[in-house]
Backbone as CSV, one residue per row, in Angstrom:
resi,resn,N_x,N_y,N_z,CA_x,CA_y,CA_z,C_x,C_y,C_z
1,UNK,0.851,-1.199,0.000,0.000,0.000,0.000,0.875,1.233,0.000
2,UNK,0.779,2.120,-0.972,1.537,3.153,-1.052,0.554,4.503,-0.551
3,UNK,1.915,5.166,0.758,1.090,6.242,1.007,0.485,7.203,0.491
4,UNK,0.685,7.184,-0.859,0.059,8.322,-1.444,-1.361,7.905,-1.964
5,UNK,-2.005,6.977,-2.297,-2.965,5.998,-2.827,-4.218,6.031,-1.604
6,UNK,-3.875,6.944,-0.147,-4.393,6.506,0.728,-5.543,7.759,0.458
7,UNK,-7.095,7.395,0.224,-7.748,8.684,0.111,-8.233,9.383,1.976
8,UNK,-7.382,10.730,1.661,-7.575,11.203,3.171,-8.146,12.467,2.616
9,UNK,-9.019,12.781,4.055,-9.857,14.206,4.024,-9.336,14.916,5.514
10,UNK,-9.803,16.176,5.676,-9.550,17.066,6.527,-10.265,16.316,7.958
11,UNK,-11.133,15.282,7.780,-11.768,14.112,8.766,-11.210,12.889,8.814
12,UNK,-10.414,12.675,7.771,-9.840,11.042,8.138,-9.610,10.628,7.079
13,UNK,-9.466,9.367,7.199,-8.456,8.898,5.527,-9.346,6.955,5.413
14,UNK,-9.717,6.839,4.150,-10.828,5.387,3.890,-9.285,4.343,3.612
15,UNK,-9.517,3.334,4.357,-8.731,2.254,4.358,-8.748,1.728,3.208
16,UNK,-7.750,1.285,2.036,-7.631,0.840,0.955,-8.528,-0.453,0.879
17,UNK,-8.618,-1.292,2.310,-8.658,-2.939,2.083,-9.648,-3.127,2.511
18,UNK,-10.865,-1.943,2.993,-12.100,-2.356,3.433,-12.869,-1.344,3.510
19,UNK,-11.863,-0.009,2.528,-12.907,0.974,2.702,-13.247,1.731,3.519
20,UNK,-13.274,1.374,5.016,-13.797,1.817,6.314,-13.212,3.540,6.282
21,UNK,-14.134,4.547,6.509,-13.722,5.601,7.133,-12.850,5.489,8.717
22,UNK,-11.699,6.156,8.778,-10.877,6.193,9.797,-11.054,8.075,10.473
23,UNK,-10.946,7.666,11.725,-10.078,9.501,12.209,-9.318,9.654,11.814
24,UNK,-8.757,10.725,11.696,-7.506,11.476,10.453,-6.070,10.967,11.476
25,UNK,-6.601,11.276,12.865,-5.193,10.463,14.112,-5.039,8.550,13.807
26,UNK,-6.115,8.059,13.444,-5.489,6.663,13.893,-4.689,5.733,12.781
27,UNK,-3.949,4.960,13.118,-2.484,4.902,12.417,-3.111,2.967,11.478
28,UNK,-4.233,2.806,12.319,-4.936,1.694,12.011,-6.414,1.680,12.203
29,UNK,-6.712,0.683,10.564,-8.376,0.658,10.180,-9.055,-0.060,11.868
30,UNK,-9.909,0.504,11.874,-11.149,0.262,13.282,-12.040,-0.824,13.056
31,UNK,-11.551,-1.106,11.320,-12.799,-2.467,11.035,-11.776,-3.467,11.084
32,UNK,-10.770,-3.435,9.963,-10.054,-4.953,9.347,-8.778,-4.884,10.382
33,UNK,-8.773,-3.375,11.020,-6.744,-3.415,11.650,-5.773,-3.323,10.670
34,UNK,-6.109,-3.413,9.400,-4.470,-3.064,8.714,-4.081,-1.712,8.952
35,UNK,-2.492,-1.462,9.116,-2.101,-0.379,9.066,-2.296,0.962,8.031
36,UNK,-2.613,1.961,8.506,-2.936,3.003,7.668,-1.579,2.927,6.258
37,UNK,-0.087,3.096,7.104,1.485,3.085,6.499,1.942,1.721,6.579
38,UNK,2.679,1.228,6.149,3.611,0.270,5.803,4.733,0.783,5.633
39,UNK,5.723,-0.462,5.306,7.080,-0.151,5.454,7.402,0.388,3.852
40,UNK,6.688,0.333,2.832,7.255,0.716,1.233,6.590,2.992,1.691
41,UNK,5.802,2.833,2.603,5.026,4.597,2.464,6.525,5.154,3.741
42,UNK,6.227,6.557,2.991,7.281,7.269,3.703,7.357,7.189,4.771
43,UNK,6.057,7.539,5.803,6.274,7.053,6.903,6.728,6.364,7.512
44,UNK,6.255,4.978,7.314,7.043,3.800,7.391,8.212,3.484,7.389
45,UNK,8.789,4.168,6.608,10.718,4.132,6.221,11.346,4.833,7.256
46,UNK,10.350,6.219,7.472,11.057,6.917,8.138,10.928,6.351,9.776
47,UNK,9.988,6.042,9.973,9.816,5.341,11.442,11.126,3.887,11.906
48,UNK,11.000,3.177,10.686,11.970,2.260,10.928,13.075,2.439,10.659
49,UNK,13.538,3.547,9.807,15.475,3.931,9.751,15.428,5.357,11.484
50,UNK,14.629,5.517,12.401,14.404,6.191,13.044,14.917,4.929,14.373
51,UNK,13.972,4.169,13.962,14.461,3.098,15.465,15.751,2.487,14.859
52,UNK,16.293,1.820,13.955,17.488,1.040,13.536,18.515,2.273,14.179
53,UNK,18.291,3.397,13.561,19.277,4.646,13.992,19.874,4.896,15.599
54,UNK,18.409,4.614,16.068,18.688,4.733,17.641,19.604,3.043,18.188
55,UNK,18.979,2.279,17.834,19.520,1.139,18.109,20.873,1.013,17.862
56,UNK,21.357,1.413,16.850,22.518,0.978,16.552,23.481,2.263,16.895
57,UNK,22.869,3.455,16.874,23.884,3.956,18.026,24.269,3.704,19.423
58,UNK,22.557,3.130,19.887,22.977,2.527,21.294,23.739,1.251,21.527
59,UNK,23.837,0.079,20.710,24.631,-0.715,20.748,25.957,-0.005,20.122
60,UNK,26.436,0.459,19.448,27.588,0.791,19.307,28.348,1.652,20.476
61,UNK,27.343,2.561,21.039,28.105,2.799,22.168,28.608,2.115,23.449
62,UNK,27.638,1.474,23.442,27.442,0.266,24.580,29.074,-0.668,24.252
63,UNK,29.523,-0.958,22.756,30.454,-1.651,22.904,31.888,-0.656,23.270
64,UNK,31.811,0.604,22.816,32.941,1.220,22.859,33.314,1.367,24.481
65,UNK,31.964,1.834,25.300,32.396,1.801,26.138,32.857,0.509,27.056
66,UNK,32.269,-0.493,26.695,32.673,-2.074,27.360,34.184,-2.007,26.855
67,UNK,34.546,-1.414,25.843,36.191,-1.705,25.288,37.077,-0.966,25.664
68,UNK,36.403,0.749,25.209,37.317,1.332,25.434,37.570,1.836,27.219
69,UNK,36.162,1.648,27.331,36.524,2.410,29.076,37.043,3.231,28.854
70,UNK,35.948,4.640,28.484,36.309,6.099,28.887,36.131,6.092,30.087
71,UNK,36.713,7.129,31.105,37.114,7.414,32.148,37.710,6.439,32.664
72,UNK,37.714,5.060,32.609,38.208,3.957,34.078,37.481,3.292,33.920
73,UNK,37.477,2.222,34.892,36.877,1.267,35.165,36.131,1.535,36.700
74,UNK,36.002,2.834,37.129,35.450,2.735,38.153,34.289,3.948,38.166
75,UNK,33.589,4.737,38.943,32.697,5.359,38.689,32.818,6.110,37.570
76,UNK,33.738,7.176,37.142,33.803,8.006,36.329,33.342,7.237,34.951
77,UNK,33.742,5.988,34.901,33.648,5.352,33.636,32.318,4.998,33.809
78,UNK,31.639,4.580,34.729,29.845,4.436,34.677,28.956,5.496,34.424
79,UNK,30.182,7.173,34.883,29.248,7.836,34.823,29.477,8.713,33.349
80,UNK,30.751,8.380,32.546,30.577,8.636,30.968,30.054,7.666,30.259
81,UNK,30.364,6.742,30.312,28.834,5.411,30.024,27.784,6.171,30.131
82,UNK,26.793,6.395,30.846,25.430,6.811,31.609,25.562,7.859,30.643
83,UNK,26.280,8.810,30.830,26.077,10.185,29.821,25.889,9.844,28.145
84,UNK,27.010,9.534,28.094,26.612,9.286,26.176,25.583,8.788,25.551
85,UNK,24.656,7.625,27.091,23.905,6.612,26.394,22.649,7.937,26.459
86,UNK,22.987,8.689,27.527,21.663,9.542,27.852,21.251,10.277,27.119
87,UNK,22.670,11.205,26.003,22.510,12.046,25.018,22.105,11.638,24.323
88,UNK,22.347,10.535,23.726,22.189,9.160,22.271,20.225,9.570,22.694
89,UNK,19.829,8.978,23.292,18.466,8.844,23.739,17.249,10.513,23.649
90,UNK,18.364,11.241,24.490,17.557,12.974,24.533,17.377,13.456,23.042
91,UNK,18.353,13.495,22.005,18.104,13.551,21.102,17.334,13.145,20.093
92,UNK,17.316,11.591,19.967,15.489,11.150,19.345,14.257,11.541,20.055
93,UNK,14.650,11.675,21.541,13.115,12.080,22.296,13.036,13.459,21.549
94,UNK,13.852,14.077,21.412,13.931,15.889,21.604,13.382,15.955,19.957
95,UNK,13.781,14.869,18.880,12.898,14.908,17.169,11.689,14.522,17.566
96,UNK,11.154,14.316,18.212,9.675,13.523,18.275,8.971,14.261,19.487
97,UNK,9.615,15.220,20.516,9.011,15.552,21.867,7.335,15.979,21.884
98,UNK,6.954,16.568,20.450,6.139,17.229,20.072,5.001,16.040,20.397
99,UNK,5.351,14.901,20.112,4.603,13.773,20.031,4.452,13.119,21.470
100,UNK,6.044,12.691,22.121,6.009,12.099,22.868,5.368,12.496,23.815
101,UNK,5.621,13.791,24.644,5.452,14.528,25.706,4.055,13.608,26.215
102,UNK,3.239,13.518,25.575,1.853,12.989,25.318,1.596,12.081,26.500
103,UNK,3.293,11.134,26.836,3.007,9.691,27.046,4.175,9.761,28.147
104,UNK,4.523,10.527,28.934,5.779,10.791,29.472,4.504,10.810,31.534
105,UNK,3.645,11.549,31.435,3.144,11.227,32.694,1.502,11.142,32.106
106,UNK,1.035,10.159,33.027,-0.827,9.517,32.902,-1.582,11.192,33.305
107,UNK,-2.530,11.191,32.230,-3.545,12.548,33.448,-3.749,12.171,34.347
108,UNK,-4.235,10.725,34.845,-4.353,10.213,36.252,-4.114,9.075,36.827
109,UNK,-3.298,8.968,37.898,-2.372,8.279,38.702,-3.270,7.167,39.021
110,UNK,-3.315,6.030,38.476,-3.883,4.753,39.003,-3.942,4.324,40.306
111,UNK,-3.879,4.430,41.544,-3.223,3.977,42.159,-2.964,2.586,43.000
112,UNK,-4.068,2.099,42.323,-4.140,-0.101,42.529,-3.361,-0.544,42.096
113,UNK,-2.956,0.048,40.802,-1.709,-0.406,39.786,-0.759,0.441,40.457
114,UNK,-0.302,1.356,40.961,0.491,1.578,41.423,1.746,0.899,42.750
115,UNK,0.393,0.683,43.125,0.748,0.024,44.454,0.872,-1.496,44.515
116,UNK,0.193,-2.247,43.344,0.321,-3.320,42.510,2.384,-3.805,42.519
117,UNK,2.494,-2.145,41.169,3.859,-2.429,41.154,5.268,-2.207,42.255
118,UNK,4.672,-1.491,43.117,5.423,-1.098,43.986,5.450,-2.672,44.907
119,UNK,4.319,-3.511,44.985,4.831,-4.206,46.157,5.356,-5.969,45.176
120,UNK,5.212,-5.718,44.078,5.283,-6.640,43.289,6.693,-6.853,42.296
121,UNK,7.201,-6.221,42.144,8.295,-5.742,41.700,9.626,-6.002,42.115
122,UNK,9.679,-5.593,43.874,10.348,-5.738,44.220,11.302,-7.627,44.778
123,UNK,9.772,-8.098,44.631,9.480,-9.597,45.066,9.851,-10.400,43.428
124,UNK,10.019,-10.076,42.290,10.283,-10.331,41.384,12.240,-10.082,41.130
125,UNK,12.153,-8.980,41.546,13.534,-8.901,41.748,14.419,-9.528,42.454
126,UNK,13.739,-9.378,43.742,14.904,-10.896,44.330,14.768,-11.825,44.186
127,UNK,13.584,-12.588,43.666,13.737,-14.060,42.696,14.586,-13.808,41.539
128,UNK,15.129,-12.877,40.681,15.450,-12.988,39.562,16.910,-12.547,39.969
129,UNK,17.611,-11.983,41.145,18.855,-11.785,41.676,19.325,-13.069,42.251
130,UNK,18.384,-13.649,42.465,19.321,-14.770,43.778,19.220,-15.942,42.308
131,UNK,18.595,-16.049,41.768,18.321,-17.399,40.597,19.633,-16.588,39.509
132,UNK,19.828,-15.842,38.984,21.180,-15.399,38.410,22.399,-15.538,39.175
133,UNK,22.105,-15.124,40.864,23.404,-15.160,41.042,23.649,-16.661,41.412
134,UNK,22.728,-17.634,41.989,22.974,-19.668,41.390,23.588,-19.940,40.411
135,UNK,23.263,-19.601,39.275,23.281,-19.899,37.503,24.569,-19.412,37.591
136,UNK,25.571,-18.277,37.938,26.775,-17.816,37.644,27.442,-18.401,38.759
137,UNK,27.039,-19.181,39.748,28.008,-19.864,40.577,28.203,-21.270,40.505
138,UNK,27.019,-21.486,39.711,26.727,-23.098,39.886,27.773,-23.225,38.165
139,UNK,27.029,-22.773,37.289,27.489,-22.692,35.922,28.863,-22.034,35.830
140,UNK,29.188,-21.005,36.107,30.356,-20.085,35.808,31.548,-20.056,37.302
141,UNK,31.208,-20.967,38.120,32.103,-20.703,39.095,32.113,-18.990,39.417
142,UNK,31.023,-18.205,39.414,31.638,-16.842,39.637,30.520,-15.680,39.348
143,UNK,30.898,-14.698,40.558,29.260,-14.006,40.649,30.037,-12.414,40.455
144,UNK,29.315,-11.758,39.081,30.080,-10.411,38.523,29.094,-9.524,39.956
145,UNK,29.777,-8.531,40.212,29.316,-8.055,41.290,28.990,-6.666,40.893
146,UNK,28.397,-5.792,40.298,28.144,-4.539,39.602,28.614,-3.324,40.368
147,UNK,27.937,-3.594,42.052,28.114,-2.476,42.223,29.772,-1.693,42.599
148,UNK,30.976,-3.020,42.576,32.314,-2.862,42.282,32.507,-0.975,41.835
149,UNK,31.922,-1.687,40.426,32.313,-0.536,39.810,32.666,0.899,39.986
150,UNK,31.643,1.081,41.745,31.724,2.119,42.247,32.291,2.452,43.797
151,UNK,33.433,1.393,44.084,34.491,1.401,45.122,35.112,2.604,44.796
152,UNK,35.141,3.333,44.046,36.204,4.450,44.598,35.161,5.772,44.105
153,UNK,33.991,5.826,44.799,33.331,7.020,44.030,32.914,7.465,45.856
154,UNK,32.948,8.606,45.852,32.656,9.301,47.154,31.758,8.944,48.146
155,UNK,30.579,8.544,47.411,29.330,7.795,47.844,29.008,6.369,47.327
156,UNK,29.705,5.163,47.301,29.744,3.886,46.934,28.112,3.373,46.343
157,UNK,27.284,3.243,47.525,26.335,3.431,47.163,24.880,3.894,46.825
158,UNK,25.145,5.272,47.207,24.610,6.121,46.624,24.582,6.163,44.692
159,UNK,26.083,6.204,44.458,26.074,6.217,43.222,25.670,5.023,42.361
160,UNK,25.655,3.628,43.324,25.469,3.056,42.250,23.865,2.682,42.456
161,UNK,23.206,3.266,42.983,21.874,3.423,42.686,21.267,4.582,42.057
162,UNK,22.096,5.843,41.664,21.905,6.163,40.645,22.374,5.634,39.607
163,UNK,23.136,5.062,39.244,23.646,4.987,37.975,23.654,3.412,37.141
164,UNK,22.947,2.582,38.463,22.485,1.295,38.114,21.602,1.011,38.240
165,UNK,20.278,2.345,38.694,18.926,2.205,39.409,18.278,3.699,38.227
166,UNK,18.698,4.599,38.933,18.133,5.577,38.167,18.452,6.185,36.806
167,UNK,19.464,6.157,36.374,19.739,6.516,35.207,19.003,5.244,33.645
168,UNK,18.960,3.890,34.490,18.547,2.868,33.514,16.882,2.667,33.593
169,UNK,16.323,3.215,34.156,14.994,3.402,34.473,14.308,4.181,33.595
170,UNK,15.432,5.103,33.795,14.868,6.704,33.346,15.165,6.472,31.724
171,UNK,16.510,6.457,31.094,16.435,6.712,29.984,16.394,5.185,28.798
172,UNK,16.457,4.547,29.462,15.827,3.143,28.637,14.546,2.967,28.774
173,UNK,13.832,3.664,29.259,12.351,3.483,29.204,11.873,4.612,28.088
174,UNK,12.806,5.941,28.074,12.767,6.575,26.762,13.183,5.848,26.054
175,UNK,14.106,5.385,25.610,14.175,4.619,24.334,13.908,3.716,23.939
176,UNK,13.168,3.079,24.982,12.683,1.538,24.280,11.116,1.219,24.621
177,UNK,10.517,1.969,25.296,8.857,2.496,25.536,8.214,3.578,25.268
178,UNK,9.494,4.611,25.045,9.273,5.755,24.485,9.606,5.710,22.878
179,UNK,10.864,6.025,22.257,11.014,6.270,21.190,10.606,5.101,20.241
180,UNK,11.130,4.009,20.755,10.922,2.453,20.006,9.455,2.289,19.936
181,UNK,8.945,2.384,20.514,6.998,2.108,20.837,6.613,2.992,19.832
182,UNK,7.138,4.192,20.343,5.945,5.279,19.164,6.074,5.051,17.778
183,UNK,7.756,4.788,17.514,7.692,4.884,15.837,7.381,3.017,15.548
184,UNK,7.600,2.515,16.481,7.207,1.143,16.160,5.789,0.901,15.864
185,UNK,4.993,1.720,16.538,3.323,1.871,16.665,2.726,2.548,14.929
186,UNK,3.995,2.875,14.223,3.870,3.620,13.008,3.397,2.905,11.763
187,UNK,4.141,1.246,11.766,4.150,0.413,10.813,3.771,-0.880,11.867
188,UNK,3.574,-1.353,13.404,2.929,-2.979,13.499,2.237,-2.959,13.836
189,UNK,1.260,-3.552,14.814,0.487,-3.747,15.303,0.992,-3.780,16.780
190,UNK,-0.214,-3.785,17.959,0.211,-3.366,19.174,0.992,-4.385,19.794
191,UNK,0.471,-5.602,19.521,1.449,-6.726,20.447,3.017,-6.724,19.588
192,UNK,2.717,-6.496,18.076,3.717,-6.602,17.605,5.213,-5.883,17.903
193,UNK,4.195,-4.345,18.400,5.224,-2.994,18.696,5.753,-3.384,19.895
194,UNK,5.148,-4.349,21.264,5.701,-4.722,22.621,6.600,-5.685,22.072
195,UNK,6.356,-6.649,21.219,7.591,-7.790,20.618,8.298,-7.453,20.423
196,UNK,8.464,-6.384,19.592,9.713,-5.958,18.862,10.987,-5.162,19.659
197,UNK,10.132,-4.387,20.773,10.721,-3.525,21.725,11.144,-3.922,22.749
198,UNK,10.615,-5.136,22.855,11.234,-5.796,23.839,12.725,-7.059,23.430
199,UNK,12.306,-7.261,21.807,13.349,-8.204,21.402,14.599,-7.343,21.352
200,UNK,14.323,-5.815,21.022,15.861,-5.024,20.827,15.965,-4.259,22.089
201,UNK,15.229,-4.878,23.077,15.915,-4.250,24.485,16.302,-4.857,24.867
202,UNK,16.233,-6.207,25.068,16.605,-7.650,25.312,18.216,-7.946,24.617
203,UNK,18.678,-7.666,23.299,19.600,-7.905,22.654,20.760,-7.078,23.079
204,UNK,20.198,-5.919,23.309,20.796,-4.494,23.686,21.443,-4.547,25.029
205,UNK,21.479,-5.804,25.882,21.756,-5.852,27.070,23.048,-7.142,26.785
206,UNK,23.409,-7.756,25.670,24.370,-8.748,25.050,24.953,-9.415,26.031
207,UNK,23.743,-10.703,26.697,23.892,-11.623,27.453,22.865,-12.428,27.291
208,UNK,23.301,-13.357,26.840,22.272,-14.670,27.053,21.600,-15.289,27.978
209,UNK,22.726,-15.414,29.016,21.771,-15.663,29.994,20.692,-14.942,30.755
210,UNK,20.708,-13.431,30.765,19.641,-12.883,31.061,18.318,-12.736,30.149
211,UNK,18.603,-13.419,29.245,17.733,-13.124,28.171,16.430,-13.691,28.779
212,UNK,16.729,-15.155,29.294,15.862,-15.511,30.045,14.747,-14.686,31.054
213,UNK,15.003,-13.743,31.911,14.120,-13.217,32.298,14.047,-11.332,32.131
214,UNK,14.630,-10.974,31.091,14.373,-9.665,30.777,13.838,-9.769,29.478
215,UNK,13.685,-10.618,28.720,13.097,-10.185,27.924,11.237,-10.586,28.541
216,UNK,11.221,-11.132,29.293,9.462,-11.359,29.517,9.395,-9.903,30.761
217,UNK,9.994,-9.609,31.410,10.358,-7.900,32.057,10.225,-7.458,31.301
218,UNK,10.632,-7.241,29.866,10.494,-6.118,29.041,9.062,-6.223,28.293
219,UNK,8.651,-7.323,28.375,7.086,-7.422,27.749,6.317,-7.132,29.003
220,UNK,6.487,-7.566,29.684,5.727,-6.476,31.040,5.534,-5.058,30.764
221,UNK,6.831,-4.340,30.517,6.819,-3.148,30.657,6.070,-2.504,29.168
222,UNK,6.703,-3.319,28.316,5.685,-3.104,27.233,4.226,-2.995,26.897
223,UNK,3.699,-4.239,27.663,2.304,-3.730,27.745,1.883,-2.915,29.374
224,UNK,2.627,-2.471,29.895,1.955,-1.522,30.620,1.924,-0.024,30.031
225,UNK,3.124,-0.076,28.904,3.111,0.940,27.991,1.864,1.092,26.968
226,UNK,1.526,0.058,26.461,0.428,-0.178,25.759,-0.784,0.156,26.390
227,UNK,-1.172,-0.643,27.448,-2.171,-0.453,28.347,-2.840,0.660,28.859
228,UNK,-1.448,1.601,29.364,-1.919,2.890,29.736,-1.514,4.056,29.103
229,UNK,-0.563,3.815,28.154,-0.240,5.007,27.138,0.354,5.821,27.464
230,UNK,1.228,5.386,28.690,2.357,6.372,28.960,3.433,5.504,29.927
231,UNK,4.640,6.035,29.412,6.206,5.288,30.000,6.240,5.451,31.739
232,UNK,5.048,6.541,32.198,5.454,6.453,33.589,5.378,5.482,34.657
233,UNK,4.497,4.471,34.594,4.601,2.998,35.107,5.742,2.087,34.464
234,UNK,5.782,1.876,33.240,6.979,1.343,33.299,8.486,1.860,33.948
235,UNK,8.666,2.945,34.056,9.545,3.820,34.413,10.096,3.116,35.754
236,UNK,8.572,3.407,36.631,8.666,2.624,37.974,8.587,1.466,38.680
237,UNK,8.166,0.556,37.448,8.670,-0.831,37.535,9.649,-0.674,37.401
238,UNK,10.389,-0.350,36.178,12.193,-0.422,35.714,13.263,-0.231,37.215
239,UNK,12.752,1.222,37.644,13.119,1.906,38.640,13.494,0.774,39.889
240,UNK,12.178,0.159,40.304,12.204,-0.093,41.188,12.733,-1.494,41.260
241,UNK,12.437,-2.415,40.127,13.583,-3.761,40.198,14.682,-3.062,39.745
242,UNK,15.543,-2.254,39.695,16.597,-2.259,39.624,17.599,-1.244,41.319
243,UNK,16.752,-0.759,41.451,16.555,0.143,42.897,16.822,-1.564,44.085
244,UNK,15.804,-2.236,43.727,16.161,-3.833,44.467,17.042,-4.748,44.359
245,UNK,17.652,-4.775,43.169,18.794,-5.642,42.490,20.120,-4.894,43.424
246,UNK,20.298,-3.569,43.321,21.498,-2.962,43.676,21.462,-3.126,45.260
247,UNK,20.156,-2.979,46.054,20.499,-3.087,47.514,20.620,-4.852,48.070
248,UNK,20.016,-5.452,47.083,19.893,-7.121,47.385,21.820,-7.012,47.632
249,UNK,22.164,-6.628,45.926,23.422,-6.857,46.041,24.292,-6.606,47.082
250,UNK,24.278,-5.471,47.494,25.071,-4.721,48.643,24.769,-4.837,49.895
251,UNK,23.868,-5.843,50.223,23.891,-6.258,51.481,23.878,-7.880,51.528
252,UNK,24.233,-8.057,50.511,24.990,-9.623,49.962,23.147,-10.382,50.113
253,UNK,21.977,-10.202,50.193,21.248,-10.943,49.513,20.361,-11.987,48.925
254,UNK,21.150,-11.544,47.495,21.283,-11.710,46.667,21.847,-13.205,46.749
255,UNK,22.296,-14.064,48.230,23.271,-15.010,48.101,22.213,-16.342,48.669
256,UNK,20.990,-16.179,49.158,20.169,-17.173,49.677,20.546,-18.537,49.134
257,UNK,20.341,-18.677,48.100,20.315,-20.077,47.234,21.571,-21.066,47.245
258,UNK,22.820,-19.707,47.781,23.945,-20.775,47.410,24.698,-20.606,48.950
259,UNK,24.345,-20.075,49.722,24.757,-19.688,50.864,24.415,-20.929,51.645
């Protein structure tokens, strides 16, 4: 279906494949569901060289810094990590803000679901800390310890709950519920747009063995993105299993299973 072929009025635009009058906003027919754009209409192109763009700057940075280690290997280097990935991210939000802003806080605060994720979350997290850190002792002889990284930073851990709690909350939920969702929402369908966003958030983290339970975390967060139409619940799921992962860690835990 080529976008230009699509007959639209100052009210909405008739679906090629069934005819149906649409609102001039929705991106899909209300009768059959095919997409208004596809991947051959401009849109389409532009939505998907929009996410590949982001993606592959974020994995490319992701490796330079695993290699090169700007600043060190100790906070400074988590916290030029954290920065580049943050700019990489502000900048697609900042082409699209016009749009996004939309989906950044709910008009109104759920708060069953709120309190849902707040007490649920955290109980997910230390099943999914203590069962990783088994798997790397039982399997790997050896348990990577993250918050290391930040032995020589003024505030040990302080920082590494920002920078292993809040900074990955905050701006991976822009880019992979925020930017990835919206232009993904351009050309699939809705479960399709949580699949997809969750398969290149999942990849984007280049470990197999976690694949196992972040990528069904990231379909969580995906359809709470879906669900309620804005990144701020996922935000605070993200937030808060990772807010739990860092204190499990640092008060050792994290070690039930093998202890």
């Amino acid at each position: 279906m080529d976008e230009s072929r699509i007959e639209e009025t100052p009210q909405g635009w008739d679906c090629q494949h069934c005819s149906q009058s649409n609102a001039l906003g929705a991106k899909f027919c209300t009768r059959c569901g095919k997409p208004r754009f596809t991947f051959s209409s401009e849109f389409g192109k532009k939505s998907v060289y929009s996410v590949l763009a982001l993606y592959f700057l974020l994995l490319i940075a992701i490796l330079i810094i695993y290699l090169a280690e700007p600043g060190g290997s100790g906070w400074m280097g988590q916290f030029y990590g954290s920065l580049i990935l943050a700019i990489i991210t502000l900048v697609f939000v900042g082409i699209d803000f016009a749009d996004f802003k939309k989906y950044i806080f709910p008009q109104r605060i759920k708060g069953k679901l709120l309190l849902g994720i707040i007490f649920l979350t955290p109980v997910f997290s230390f099943l999914v800390s203590n069962s990783v850190t088994w798997v790397n002792i039982r399997l790997f002889d050896q348990n990577p310890v993250f918050n290391d990284s930040f032995f020589d930073a003024p505030h040990p851990l302080l920082f590494a709950i920002l920078f292993n709690a809040f900074f990955p909350a905050f701006f991976e939920e822009l880019a992979f519920r925020g930017v990835v969702f919206s232009r993904g929402r351009g050309v699939f369908s809705l479960k399709q747009t949580i699949v997809v966003s969750s398969v290149l958030f999942t990849f984007l983290h280049l470990s197999l063995l976690s694949f196992v339970w972040i990528f069904p975390f990231s379909l969580a967060l995906g359809w709470l993105r879906a669900r309620y139409r804005t990144v701020f619940y996922s935000m605070i799921m993200h937030l808060l299993h990772n807010f739990t992962a860092v204190i499990l860690e640092h008060r050792g835990w994290d070690l039930f299973l093998v202890s």
